[in-house]
PyMOL Python script that loads the backbone (N, CA, C, O; Angstrom):
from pymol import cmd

cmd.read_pdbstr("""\
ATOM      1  N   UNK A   1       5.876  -3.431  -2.590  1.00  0.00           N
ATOM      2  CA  UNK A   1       6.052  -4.808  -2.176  1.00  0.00           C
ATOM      3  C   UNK A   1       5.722  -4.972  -0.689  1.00  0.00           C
ATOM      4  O   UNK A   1       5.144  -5.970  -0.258  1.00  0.00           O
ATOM      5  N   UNK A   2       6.107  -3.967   0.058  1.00  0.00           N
ATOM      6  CA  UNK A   2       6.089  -4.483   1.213  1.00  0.00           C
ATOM      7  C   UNK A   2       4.592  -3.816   1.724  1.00  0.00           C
ATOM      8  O   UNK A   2       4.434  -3.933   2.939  1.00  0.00           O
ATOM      9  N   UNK A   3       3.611  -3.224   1.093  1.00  0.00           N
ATOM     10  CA  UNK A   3       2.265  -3.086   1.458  1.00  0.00           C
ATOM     11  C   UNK A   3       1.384  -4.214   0.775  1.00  0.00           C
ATOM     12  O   UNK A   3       0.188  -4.298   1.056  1.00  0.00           O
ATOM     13  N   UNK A   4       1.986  -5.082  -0.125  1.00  0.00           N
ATOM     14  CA  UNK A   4       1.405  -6.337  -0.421  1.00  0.00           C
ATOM     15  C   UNK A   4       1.317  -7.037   0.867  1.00  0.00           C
ATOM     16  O   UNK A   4       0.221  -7.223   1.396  1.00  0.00           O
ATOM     17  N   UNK A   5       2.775  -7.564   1.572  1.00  0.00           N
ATOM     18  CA  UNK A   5       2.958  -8.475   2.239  1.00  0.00           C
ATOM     19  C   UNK A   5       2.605  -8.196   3.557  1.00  0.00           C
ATOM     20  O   UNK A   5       2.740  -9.122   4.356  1.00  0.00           O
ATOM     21  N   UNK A   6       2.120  -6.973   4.024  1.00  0.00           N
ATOM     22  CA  UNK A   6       1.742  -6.310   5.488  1.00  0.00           C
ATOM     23  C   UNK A   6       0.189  -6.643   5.104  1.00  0.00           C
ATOM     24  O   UNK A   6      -0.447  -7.412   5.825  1.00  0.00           O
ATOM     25  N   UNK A   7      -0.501  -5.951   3.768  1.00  0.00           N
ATOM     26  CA  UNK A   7      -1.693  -6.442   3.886  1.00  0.00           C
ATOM     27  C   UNK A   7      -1.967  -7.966   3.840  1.00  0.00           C
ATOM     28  O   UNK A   7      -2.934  -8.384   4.477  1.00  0.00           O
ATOM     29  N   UNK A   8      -1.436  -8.560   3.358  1.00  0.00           N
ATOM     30  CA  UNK A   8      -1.554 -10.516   3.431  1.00  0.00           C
ATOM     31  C   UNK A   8      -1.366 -10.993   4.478  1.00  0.00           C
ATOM     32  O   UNK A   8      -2.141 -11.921   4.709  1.00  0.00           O
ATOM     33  N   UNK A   9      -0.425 -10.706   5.520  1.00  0.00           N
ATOM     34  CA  UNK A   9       0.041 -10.738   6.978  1.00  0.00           C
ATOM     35  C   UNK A   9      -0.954 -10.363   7.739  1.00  0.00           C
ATOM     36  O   UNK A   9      -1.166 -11.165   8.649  1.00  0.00           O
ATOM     37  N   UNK A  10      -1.943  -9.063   7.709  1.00  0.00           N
ATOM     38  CA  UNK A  10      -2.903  -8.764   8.286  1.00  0.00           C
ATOM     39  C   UNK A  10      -4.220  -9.871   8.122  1.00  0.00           C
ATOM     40  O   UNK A  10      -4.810 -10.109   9.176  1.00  0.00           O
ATOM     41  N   UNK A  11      -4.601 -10.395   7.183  1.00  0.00           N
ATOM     42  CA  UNK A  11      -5.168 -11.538   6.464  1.00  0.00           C
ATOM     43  C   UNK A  11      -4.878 -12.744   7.414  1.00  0.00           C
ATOM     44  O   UNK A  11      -5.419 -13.073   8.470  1.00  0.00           O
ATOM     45  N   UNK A  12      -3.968 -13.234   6.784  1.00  0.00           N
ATOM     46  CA  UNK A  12      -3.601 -14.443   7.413  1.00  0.00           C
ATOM     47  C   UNK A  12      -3.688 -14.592   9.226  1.00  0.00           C
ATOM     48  O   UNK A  12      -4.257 -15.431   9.924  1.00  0.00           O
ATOM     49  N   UNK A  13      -2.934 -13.495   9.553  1.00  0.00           N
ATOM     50  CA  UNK A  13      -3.337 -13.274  11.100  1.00  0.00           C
ATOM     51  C   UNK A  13      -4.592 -13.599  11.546  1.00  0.00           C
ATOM     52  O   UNK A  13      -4.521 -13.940  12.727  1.00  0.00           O
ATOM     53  N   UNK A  14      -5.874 -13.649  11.056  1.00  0.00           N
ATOM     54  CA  UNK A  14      -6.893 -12.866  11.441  1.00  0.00           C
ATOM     55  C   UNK A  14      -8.028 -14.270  11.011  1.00  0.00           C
ATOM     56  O   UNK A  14      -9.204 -14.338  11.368  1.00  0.00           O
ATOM     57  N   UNK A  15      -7.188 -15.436  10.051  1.00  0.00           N
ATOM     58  CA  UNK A  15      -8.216 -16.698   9.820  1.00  0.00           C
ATOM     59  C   UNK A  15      -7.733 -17.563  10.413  1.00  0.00           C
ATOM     60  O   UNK A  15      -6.633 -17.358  10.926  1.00  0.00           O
ATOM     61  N   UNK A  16      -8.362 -18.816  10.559  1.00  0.00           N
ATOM     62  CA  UNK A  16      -7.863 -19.835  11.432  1.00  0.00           C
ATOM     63  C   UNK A  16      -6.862 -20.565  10.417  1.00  0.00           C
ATOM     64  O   UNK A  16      -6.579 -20.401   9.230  1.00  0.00           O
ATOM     65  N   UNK A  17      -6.441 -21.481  11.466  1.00  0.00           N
ATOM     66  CA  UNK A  17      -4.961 -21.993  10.661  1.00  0.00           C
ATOM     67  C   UNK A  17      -5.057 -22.948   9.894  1.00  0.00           C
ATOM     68  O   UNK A  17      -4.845 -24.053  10.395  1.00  0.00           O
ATOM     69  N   UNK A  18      -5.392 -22.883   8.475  1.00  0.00           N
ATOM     70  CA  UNK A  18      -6.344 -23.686   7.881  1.00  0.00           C
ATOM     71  C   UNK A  18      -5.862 -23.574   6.292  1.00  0.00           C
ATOM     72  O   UNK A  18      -6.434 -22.675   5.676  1.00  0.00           O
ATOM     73  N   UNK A  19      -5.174 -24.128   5.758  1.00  0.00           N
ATOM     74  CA  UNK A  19      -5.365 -23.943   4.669  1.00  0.00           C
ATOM     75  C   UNK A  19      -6.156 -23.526   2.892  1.00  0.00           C
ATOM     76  O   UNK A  19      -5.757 -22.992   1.857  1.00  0.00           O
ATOM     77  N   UNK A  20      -7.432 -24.147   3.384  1.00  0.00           N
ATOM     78  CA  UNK A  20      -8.609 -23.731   2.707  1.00  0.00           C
ATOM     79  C   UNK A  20      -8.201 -21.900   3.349  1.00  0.00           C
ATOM     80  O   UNK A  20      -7.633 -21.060   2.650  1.00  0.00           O
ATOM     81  N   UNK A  21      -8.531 -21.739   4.360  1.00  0.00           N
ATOM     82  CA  UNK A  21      -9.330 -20.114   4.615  1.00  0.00           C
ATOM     83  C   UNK A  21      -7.932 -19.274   4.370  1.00  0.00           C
ATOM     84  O   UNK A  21      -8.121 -18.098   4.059  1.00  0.00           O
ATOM     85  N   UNK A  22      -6.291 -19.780   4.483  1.00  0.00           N
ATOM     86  CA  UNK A  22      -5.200 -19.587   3.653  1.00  0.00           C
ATOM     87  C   UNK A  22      -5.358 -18.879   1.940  1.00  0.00           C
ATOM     88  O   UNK A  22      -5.130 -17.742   1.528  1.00  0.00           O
ATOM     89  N   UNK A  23      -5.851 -20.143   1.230  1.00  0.00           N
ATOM     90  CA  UNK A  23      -5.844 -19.882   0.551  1.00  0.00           C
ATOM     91  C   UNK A  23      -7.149 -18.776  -0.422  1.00  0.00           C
ATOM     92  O   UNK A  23      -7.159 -18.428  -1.603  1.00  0.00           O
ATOM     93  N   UNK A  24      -7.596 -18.646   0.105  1.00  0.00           N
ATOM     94  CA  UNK A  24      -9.309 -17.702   0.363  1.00  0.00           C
ATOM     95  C   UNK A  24      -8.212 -16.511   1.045  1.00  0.00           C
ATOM     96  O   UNK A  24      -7.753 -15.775   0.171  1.00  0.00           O
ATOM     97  N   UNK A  25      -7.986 -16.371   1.695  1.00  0.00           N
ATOM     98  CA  UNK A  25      -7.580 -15.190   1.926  1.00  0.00           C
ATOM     99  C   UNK A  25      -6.616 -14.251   0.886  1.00  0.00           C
ATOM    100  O   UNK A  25      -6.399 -13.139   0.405  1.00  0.00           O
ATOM    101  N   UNK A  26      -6.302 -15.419   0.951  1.00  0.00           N
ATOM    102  CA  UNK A  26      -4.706 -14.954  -0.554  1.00  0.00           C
ATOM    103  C   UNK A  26      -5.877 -14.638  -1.721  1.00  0.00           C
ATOM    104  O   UNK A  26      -6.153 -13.450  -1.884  1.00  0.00           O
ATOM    105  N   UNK A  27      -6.249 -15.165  -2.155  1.00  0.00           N
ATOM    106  CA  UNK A  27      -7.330 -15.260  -3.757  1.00  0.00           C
ATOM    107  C   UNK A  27      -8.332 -13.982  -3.583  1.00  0.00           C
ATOM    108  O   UNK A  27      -8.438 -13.184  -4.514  1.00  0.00           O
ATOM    109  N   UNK A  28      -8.944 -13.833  -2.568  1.00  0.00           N
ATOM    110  CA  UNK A  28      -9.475 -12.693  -2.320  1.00  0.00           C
ATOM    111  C   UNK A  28      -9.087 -11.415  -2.123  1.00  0.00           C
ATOM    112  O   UNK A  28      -9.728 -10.512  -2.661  1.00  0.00           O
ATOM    113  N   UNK A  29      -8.231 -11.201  -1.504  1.00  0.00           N
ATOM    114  CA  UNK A  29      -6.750  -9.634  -1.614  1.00  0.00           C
ATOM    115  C   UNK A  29      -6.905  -9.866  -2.855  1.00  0.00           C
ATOM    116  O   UNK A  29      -7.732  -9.187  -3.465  1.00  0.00           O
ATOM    117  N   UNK A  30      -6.309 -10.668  -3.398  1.00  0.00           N
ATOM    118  CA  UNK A  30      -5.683 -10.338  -4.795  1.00  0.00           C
ATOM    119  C   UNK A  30      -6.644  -9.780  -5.780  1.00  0.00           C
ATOM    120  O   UNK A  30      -6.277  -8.969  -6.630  1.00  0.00           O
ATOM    121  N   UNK A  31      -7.930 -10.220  -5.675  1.00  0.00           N
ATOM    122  CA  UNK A  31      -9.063  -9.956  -6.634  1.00  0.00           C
ATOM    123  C   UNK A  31      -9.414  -8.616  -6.167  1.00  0.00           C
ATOM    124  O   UNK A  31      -9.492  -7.746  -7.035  1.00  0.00           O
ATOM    125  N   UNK A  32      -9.662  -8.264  -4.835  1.00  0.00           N
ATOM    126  CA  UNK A  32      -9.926  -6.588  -4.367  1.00  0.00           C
ATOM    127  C   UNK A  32      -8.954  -5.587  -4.789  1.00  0.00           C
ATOM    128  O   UNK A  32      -8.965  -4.361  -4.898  1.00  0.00           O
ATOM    129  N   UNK A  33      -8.329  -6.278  -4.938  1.00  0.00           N
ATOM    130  CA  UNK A  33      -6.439  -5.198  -4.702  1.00  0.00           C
ATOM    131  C   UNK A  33      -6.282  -5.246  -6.176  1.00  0.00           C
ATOM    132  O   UNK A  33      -5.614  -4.337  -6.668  1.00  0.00           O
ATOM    133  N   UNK A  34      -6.906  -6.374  -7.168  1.00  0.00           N
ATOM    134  CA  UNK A  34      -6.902  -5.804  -8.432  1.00  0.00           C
ATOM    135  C   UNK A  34      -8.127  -5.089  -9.139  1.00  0.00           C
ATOM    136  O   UNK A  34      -8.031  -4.184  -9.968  1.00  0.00           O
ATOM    137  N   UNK A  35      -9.194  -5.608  -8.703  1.00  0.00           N
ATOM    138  CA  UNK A  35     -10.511  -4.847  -8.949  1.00  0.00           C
ATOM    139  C   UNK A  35     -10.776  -3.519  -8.710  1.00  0.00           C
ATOM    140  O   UNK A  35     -11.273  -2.792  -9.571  1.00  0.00           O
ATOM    141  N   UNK A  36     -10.301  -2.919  -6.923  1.00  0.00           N
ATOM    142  CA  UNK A  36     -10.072  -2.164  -6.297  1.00  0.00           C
ATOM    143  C   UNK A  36     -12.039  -1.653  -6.213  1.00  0.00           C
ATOM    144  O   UNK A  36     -12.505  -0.646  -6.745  1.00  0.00           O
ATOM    145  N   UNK A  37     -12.474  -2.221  -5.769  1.00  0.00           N
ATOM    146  CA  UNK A  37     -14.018  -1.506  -5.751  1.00  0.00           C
ATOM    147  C   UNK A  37     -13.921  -0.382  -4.844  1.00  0.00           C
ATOM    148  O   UNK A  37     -13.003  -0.025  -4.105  1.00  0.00           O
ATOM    149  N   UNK A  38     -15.264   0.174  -5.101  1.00  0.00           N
ATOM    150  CA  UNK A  38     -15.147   1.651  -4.232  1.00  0.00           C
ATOM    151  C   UNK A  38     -15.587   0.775  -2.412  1.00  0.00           C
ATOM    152  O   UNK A  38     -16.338  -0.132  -2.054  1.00  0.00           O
ATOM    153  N   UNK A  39     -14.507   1.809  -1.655  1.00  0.00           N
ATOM    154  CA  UNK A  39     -13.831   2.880  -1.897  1.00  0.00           C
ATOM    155  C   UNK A  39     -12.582   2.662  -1.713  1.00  0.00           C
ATOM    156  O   UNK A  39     -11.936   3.494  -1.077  1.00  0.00           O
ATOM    157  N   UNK A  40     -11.839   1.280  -2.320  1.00  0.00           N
ATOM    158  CA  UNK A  40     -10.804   1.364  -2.706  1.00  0.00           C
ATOM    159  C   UNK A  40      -9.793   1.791  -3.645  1.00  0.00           C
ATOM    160  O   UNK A  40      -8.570   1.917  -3.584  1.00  0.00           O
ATOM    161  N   UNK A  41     -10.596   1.958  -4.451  1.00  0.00           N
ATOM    162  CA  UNK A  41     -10.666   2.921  -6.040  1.00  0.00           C
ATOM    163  C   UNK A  41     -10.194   4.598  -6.046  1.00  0.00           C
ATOM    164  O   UNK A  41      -9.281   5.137  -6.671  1.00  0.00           O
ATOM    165  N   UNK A  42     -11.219   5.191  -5.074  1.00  0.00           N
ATOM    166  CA  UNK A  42     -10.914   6.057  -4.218  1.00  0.00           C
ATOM    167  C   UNK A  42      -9.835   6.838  -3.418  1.00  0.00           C
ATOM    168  O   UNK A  42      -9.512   8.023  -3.337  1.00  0.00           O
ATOM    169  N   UNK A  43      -9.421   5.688  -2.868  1.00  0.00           N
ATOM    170  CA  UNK A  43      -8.166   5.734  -1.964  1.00  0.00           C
ATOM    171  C   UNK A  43      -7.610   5.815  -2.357  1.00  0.00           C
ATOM    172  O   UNK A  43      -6.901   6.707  -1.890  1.00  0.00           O
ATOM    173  N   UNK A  44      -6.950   5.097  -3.824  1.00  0.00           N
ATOM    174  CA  UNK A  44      -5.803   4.875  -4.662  1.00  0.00           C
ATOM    175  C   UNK A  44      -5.780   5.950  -5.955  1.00  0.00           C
ATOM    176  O   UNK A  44      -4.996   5.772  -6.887  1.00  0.00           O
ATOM    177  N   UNK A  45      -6.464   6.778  -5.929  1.00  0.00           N
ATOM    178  CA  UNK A  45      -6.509   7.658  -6.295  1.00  0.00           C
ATOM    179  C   UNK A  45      -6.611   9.002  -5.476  1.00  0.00           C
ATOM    180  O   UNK A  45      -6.112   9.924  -6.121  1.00  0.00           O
ATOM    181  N   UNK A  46      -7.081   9.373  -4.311  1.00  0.00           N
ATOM    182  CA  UNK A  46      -7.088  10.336  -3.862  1.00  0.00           C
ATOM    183  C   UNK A  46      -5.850  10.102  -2.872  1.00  0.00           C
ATOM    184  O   UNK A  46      -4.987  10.967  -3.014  1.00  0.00           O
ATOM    185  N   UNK A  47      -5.553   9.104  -1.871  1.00  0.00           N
ATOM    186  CA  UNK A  47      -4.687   9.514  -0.781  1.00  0.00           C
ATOM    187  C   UNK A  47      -3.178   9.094  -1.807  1.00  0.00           C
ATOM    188  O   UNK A  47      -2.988   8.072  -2.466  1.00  0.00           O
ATOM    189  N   UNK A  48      -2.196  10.397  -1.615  1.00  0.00           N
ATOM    190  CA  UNK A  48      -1.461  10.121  -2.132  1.00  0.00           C
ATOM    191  C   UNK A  48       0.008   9.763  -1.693  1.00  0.00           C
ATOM    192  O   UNK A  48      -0.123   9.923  -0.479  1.00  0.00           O
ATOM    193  N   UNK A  49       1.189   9.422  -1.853  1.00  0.00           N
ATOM    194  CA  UNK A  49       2.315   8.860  -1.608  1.00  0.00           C
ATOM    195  C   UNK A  49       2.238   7.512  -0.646  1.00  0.00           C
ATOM    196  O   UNK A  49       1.197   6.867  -0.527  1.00  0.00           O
ATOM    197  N   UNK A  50       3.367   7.202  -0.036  1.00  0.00           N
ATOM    198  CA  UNK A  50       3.181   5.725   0.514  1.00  0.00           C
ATOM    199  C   UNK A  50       1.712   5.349   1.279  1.00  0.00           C
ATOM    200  O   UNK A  50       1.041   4.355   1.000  1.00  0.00           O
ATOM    201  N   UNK A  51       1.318   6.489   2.433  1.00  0.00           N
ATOM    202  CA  UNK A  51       0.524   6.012   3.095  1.00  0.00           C
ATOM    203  C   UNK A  51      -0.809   5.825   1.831  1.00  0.00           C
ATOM    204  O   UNK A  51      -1.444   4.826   2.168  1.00  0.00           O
ATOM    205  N   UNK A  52      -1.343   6.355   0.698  1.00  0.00           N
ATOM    206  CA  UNK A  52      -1.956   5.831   0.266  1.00  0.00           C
ATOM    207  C   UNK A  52      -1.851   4.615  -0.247  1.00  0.00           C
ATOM    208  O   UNK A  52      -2.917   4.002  -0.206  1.00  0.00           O
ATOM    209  N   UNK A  53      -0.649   3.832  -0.881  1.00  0.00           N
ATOM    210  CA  UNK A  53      -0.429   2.920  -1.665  1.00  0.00           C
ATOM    211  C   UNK A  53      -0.618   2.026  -0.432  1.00  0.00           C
ATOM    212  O   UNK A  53      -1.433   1.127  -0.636  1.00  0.00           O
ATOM    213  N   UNK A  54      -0.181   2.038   0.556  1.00  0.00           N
ATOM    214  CA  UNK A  54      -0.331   1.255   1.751  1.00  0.00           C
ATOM    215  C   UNK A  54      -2.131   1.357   2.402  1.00  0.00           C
ATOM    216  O   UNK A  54      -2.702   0.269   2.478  1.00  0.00           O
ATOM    217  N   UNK A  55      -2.755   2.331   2.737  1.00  0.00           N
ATOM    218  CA  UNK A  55      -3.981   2.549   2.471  1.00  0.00           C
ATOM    219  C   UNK A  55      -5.271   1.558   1.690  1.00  0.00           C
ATOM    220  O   UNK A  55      -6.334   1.073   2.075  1.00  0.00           O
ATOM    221  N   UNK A  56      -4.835   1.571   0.955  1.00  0.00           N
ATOM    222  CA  UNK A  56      -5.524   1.006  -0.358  1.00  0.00           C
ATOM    223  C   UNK A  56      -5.894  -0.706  -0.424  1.00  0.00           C
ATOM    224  O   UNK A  56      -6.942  -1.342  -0.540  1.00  0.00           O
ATOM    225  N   UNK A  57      -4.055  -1.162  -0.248  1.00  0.00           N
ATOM    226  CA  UNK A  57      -4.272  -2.397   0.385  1.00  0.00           C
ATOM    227  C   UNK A  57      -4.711  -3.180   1.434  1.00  0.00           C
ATOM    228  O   UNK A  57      -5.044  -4.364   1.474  1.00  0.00           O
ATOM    229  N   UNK A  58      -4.627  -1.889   2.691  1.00  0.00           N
ATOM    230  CA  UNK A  58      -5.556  -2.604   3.675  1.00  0.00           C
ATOM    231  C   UNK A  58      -6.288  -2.995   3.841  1.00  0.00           C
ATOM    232  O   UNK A  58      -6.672  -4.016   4.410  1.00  0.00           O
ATOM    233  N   UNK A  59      -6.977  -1.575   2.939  1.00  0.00           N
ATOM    234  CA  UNK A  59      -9.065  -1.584   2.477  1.00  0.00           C
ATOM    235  C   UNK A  59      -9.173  -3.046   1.797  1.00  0.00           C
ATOM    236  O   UNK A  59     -10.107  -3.688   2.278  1.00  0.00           O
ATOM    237  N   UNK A  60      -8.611  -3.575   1.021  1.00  0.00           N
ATOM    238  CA  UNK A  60      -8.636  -4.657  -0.096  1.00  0.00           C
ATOM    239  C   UNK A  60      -8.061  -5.842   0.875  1.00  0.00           C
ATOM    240  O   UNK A  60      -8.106  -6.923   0.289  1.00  0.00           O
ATOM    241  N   UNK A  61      -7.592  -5.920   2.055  1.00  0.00           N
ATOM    242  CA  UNK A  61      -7.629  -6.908   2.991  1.00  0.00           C
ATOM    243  C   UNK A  61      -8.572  -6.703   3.868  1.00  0.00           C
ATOM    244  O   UNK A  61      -8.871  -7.781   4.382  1.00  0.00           O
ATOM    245  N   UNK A  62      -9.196  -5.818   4.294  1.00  0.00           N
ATOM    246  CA  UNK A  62     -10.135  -5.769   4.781  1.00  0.00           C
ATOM    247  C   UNK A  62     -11.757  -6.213   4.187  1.00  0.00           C
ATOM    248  O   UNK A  62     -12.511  -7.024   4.723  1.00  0.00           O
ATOM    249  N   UNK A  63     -11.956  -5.607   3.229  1.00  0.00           N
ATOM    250  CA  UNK A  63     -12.836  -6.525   2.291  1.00  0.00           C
ATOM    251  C   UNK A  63     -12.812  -8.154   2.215  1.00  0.00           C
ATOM    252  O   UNK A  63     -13.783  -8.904   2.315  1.00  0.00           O
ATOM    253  N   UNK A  64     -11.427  -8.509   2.009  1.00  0.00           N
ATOM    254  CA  UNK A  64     -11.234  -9.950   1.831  1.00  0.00           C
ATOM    255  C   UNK A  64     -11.926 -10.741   3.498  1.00  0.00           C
ATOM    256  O   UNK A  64     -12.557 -11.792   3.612  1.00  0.00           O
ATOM    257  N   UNK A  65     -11.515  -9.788   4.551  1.00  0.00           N
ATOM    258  CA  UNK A  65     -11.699 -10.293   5.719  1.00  0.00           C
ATOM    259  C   UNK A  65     -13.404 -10.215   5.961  1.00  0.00           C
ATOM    260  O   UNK A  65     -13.889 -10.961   6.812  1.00  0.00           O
ATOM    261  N   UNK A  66     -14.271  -9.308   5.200  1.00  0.00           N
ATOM    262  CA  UNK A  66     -15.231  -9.315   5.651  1.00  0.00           C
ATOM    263  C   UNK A  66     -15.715 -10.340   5.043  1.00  0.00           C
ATOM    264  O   UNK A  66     -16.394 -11.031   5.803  1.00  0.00           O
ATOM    265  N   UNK A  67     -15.598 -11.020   3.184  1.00  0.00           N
ATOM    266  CA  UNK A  67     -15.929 -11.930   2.649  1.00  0.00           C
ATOM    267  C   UNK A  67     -15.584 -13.482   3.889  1.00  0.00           C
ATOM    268  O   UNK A  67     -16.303 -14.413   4.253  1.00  0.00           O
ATOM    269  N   UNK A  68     -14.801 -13.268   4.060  1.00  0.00           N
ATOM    270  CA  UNK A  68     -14.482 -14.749   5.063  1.00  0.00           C
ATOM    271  C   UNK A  68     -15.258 -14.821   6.333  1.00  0.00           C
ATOM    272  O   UNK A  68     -15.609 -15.881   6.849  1.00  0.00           O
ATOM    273  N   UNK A  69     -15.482 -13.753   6.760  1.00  0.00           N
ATOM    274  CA  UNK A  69     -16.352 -13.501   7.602  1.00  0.00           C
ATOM    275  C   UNK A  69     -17.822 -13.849   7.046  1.00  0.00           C
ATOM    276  O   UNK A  69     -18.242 -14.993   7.222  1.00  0.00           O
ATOM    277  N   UNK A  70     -18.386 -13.173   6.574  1.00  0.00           N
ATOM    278  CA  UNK A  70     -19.755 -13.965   5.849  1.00  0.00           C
ATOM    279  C   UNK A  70     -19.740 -15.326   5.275  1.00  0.00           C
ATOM    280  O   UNK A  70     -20.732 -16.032   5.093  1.00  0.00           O
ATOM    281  N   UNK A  71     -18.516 -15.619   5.011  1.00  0.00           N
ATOM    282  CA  UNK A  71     -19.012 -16.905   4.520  1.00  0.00           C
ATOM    283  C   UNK A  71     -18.649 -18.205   5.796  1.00  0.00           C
ATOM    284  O   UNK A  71     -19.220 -19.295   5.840  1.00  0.00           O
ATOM    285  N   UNK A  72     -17.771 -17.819   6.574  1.00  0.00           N
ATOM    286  CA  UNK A  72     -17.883 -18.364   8.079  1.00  0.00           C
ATOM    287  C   UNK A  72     -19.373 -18.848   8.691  1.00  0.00           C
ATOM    288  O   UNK A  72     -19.648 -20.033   8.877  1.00  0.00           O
ATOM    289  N   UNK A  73     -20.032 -18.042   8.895  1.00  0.00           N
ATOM    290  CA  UNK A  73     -21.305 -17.532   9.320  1.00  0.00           C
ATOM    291  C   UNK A  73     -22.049 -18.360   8.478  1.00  0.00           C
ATOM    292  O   UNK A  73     -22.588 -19.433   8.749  1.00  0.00           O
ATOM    293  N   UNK A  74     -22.019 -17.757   7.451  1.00  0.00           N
ATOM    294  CA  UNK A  74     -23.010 -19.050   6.353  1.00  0.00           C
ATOM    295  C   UNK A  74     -22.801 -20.293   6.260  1.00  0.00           C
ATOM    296  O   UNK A  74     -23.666 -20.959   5.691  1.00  0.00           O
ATOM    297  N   UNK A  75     -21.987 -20.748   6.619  1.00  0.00           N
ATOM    298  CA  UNK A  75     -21.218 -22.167   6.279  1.00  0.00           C
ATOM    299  C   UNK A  75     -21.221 -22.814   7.934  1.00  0.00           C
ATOM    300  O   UNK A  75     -20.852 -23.945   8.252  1.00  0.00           O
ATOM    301  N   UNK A  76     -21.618 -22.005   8.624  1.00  0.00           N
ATOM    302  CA  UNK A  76     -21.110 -22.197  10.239  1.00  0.00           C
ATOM    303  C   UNK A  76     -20.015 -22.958  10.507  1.00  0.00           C
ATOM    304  O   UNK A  76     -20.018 -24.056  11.065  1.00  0.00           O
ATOM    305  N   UNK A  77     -18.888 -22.229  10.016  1.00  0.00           N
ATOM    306  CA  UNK A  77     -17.514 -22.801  10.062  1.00  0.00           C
ATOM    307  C   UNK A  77     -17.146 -22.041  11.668  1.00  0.00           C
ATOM    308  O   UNK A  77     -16.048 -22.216  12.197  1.00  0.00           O
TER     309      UNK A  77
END
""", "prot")
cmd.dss("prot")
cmd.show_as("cartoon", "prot")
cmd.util.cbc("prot")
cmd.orient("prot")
């Protein structure tokens, strides 16, 4: 639970204060963090005990952050 809410916190920190890019941030974790693409897939399988489970989700907020990031840029938001 609480590597959900550290990775969403890291998220939210990091977009403007905006509801749209709020809710894009939330929808996107959630789809990485359930999809888990490589090399989040990876992680959650190789690094093991908390720091992996915590690990894993970062990667999958981090992804989310790069999607918002490209689409910033594209959108020239």
């Amino acid at each position: 639970m609480i590597d959900e809410i550290t990775a969403q916190l890291l998220i939210l920190a990091a977009v403007p204060l905006n509801w749209r890019f709020y809710l894009s941030a939330f929808l996107l974790f959630r789809l990485f963090d359930i999809w888990k693409p490589f090399p989040i897939n990876w992680l959650d399988r190789s690094v093991k005990g908390g720091f992996g489970i915590m690990l894993d989700d970062v990667a999958a907020a981090l992804y989310a952050l790069i999607i918002i990031a490209i689409g910033r840029e594209a959108l020239g938001v």
